[in-house]
N, C-alpha and C positions, 0 to 999 in steps of 0.2 A: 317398226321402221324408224326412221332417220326424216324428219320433213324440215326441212329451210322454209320459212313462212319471209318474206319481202316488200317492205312495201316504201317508198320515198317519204322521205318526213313531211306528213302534214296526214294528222287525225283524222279528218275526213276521208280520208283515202284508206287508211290504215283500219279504221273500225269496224267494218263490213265482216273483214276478217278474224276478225276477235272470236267471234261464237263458235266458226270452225275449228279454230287454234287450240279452246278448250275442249271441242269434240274427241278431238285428235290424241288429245293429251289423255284424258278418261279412258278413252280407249286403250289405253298403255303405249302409246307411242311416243316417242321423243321427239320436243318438238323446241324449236328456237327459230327467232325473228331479228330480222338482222335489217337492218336501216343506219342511214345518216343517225351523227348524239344526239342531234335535237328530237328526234324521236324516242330517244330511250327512256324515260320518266314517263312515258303513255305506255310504253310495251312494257315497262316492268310494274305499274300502277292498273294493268290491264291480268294482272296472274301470271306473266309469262316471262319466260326470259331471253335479254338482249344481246342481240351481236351489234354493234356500232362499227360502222365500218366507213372511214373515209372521211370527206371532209363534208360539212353542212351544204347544201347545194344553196344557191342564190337567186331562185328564182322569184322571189320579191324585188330583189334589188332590180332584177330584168325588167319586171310588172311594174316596178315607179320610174324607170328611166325610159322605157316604150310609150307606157301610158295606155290609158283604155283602150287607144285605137287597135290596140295588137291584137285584139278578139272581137274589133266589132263586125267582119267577116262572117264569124260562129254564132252570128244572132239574128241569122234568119233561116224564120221556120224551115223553110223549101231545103237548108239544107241540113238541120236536125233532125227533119223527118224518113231520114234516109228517102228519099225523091231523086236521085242521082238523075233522072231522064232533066231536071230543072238546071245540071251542071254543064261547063263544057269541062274540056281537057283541061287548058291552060287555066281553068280557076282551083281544079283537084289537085294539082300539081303545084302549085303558088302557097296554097293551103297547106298541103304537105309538108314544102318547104319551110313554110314559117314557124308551123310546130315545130318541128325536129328544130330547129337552130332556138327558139325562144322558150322550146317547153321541154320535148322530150331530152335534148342534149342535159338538158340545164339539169334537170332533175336525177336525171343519172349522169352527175359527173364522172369524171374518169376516176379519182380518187375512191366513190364510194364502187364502182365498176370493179376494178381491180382488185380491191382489200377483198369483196363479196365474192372472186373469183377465188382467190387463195386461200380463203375457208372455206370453200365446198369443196375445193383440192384437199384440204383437209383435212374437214369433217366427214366428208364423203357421205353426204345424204341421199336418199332415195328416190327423196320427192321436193321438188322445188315449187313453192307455191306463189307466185307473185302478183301483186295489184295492176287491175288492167295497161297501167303505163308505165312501171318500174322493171323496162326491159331488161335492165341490169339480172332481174330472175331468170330468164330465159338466157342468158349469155352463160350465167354461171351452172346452169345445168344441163348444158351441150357442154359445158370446160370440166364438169367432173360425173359425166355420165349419167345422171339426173335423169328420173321422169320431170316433165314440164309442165303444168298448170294454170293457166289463170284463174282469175277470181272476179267477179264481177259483182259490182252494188251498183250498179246502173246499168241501164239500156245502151250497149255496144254500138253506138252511133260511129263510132270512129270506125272499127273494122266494115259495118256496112259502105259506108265510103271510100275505104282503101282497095277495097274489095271491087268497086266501080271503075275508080281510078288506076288499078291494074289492067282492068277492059276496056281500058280507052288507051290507056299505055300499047298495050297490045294491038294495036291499029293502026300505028304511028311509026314512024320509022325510028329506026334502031335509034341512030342519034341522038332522037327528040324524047326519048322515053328517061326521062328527069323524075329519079324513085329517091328523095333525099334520107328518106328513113334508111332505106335498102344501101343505102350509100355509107351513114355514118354507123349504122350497126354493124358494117362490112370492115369497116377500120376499126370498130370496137374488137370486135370478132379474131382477126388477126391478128390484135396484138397476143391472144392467149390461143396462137394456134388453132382458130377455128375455121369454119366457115358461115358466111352465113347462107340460108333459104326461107322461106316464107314460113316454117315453124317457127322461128324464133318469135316471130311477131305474133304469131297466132296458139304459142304451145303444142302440146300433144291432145288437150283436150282443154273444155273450159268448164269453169265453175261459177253459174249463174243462177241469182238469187232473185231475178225478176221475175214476177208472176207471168202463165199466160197473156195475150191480149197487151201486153208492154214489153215482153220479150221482144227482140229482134232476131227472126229464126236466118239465119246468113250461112244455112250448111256447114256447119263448123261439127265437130264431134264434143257434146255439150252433157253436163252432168244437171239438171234443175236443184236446186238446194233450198230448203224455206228460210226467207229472212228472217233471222231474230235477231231482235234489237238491243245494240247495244250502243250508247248513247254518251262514249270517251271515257276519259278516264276521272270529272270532275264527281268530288263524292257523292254519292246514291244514295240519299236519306230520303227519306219519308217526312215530308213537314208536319206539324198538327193541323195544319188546314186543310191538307186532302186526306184526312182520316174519317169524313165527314162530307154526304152528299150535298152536294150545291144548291140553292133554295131557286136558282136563278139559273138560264141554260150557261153551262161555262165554253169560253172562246180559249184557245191559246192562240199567243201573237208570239212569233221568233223569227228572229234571224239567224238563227245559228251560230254556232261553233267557228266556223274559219274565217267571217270576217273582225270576229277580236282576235283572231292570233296573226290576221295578216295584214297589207294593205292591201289586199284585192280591191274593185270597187266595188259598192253597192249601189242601185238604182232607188234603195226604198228610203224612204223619211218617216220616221218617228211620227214625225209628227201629222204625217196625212193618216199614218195610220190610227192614231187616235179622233183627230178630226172625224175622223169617220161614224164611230161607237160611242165617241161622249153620253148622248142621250141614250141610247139602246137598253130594254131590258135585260140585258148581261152582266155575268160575271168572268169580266176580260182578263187574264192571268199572261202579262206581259214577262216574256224571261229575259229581261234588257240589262243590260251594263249602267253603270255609272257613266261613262264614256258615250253610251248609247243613248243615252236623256240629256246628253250635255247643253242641248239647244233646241229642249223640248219644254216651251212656256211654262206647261201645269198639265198634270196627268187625271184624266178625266177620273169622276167619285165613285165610277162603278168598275173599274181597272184596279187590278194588286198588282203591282212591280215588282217580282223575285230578279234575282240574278242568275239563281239557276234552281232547278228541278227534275230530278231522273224522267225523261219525257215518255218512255215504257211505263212512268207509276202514275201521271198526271193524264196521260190520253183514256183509258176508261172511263174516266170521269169529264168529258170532252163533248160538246155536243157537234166541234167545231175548231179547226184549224185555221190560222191564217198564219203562212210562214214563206220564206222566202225562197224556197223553191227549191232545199239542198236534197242531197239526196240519200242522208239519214234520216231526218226531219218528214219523208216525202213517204218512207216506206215504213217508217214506224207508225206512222197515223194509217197506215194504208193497212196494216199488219193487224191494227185496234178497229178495226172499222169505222175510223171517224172521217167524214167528208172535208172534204177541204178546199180552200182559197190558196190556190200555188200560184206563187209568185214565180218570173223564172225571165233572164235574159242570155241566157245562153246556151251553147251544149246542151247535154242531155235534159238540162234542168225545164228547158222548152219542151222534148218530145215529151219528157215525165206528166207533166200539167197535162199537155192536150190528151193523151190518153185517157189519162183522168177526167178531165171532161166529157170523151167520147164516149166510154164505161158507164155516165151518169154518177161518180163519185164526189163531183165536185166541180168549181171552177176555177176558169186559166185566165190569170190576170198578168200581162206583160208586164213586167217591172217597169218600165219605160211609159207605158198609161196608165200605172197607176196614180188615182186621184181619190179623193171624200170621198164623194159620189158615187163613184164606179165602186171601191172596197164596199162601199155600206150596199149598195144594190145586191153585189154577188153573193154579201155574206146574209143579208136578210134572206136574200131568194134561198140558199142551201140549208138555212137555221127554219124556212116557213112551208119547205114544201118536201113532204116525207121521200117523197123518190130518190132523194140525195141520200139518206142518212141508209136505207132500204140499198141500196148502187154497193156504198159504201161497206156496208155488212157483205152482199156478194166476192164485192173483192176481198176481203181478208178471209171468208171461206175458202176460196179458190188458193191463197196464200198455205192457209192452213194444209192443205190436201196434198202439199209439195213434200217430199222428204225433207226432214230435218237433217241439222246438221250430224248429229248421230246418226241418223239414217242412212247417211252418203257415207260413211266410211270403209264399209265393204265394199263396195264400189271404185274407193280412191284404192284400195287395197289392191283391186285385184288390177286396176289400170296401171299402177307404179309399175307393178309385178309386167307387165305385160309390155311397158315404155321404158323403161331405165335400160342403160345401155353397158354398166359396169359388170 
């Protein structure tokens, strides 16, 4: 088969998909991934090869001229928890709105919309695979006959809520039923002769890598896939320090990957976070930038500062995470069975933590109360009382017991075969 693999530029989004891309590929298939240029030095650094298609999107520039305020909406729990009965209409709909005009448009602009239409017109692949918000996948494979796919490396908070806000739409009189998404994929849509209907936003099937028990089950027609880690395209070496068991329990502290590539904001400081573990019997392996320590005093004597570390080769040797709540970062330690301190201020990265808590794998430290005090409380209590670390082993069991990404592809097989429309 022919597979279009999609995802909008930005790593985080785009890594999830990596492991399937090469399942895919082993498998004898043909496979290419087509994103904005600034993504293509991660898809070709990744084994794979790039369609570049359009113009770079701008959604930083959006994110510093808005300013924090534009998500602080998406930073309560009640409504990451899918809890819809905690909404009314005109907040579902406000929400809506604001994504589509500040995130969704932006990220699929028309330029990379268009170009990704006219090579599926031309490549005419089989299977369109795209990243939970790069609806641009789903446009261009209703435009060249495509099965349709998503991809999930997080808990689908979003469709649980559209999902809601479709059934409060439906209550309302005609007039009042304000669907901005439905609106501007309806103009995307037309321009290449289509239509739109609720597939496009939802695919033919989906492909989700959340365990049990963090899944969000939303009646959808769902493939389960096992996460394997795969941790960007920065190089994967093996240091001589983790060739060699740690004499002292080891801590990883990160922030991850997209806050050096973007100006997102971050809620965490350096420096609370060391504040915390100065004194601690640990061996603390901070994966911090030069930028990241910029206006951090002095790094405590029991802390190693790397820049970076394949975090799939540093987690077995892990007694312990504390990281900022991303959601590579969240399933790789979750994958190693290492407990963890999830940090998290928004979207999914809030449901992610509390579940985690609720499973007994760890605990859920708002970014927003993070303080000393509270980090060193949570991470003593996870590092001193076996139940954590015991939690934490269940859940990468349960991970483990999912089809691998090999494993799904007679399944993607037979579902192309069964949804393509050429």
């Amino acid at each position: 088969m022919r597979i279009l693999l999609t995802s909008f530029a930005m790593d985080a989004h785009f890594n999830g998909a990596v492991p399937l891309a090469w399942a895919l590929r082993a498998a004898g298939h043909e496979v290419r991934v087509a994103s904005q240029p600034a993504l293509t030095e991660s898809i070709v650094r990744a084994g794979l090869t790039a369609v570049p298609v359009g113009d770079d999107h701008k959604m930083e520039q959006v994110a510093r001229h808005v300013g924090a305020g534009m998500y602080a909406h998406h930073s309560a729990p009640d409504f990451l928890e899918h809890r819809p009965e905690h909404l009314d209409a005109e907040f579902m709909i406000a929400s809506n709105s604001l994504l589509t005009a500040t995130y969704y448009a932006q990220i699929n602009n028309d330029s990379m919309v268009d170009e990704l239409v006219a090579y599926a017109r031309h490549w005419q692949p089989d299977l369109v695979i795209w990243e939970l918000f790069t609806f641009a996948g789903a446009v261009a494979a209703r435009a060249s006959g495509a099965a349709s796919a998503r991809i999930l490396s997080f808990p689908d908070t979003f469709y649980g809520v559209r999902a809601a806000m479709l059934g409060r739409l439906a209550e309302l009189p005609e007039e009042q039923r304000d669907d901005s998404l439905a609106e501007w994929l309806s103009l995307v849509l037309d321009r290449h002769g289509c239509r739109f209907d609720e597939e496009i936003v939802t695919g033919h099937w989906t492909i989700d890598q959340m365990p049990p028990g963090v899944r969000l089950e939303l009646g959808l027609p769902t493939v389960p896939m096992r996460y394997v880690a795969y941790n960007g395209p920065t190089p994967a070496v093996v240091p001589d320090w983790l060739r060699a068991d740690p004499e002292r329990p080891r801590v990883c502290f990160t922030l991850g990957e997209t806050i050096r590539q973007t100006s997102f904001p971050n809620a965490v400081r350096v420096a609370d976070l060391f504040a915390a573990i100065e004194d601690l019997d640990i061996e603390a392996v901070a994966l911090l930038s030069e930028e990241e320590l910029a206006d951090v005093p002095a790094v405590p004597a029991n802390t190693r500062v790397v820049d970076r570390v394949p975090l799939h080769a540093l987690m077995p040797s892990c007694a312990a995470i504390v990281h900022h709540g991303g959601a590579g970062t969240w399933a790789t330690a979750a994958a190693y069975g290492v407990p963890q301190v999830a940090m998290g201020w928004m979207w999914d990265a809030i449901y992610r933590a509390q579940r985690l808590e609720a499973c007994g794998a760890g605990r859920f430290l708002p970014s927003f109360e993070l303080s000393p005090a509270r980090l060193r409380a949570d991470l003593v209590r996870i590092l001193d009382e076996p139940s954590f670390a015991e939690s934490a082993g269940a859940l990468s069991r349960t991970m483990a017991e999912t089809p691998s990404p090999v494993e799904v592809v007679p399944e993607l097989e037979r579902l192309t075969t069964r949804h393509r429309t050429r």
